[in-house]
N, C-alpha and C positions, 0 to 999 in steps of 0.2 A: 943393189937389190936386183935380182932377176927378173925376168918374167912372170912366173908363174907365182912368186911371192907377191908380186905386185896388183898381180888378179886376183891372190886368196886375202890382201889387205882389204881391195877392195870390196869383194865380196862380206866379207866382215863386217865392216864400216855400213855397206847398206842394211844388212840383215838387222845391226842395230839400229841406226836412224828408222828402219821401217817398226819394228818393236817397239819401239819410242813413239813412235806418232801412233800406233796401233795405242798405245796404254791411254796415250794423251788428247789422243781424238775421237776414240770410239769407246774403249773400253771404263774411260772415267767417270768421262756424260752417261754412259746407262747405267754403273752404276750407281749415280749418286739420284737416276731418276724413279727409285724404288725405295718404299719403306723397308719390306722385309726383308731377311737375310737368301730367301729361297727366290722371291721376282730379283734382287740383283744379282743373284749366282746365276741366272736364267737370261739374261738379258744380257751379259758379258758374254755366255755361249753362243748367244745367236748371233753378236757382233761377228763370232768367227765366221760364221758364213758370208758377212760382209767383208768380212778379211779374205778369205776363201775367192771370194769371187774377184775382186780386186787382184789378185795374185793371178789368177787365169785371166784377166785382163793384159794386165802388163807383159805377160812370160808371151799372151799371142801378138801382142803389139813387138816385143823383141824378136819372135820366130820372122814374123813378116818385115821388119829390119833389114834381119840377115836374110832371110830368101828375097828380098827385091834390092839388095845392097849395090850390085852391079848396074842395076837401072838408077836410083837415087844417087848415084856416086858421079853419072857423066854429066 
């Protein structure tokens, strides 16, 4: 396996496990914290914002990785 397959596995593999805990940790709990059909169609959309922001967390936590990589590396 090359390279670049091994970084599109990987990439895969997160994308799932992240979907997975997104179903399983955000999106179950509100909806199951709603009677009706419209507050839990409403409460699974706002989780994406918490999905959302979680995503801009991580992606700046990886930029600043890679940009101070040569300092955290000596």
């Amino acid at each position: 396996m090359d390279s670049e397959s091994l970084i599109l596995l990987i990439a895969a593999c997160c994308g799932v496990f992240g979907l997975v805990a997104w179903i399983g940790l955000m999106a179950v709990p509100a909806w199951q914290s709603y009677g009706r059909l419209w507050q839990r169609a409403a409460a699974v959309f706002l989780t994406l914002y918490a999905l959302a922001a979680f995503m801009i967390v991580g992606t700046a936590l990886g930029v600043a990785v890679i940009w101070f990589w040569d300092r955290l590396a000596a």
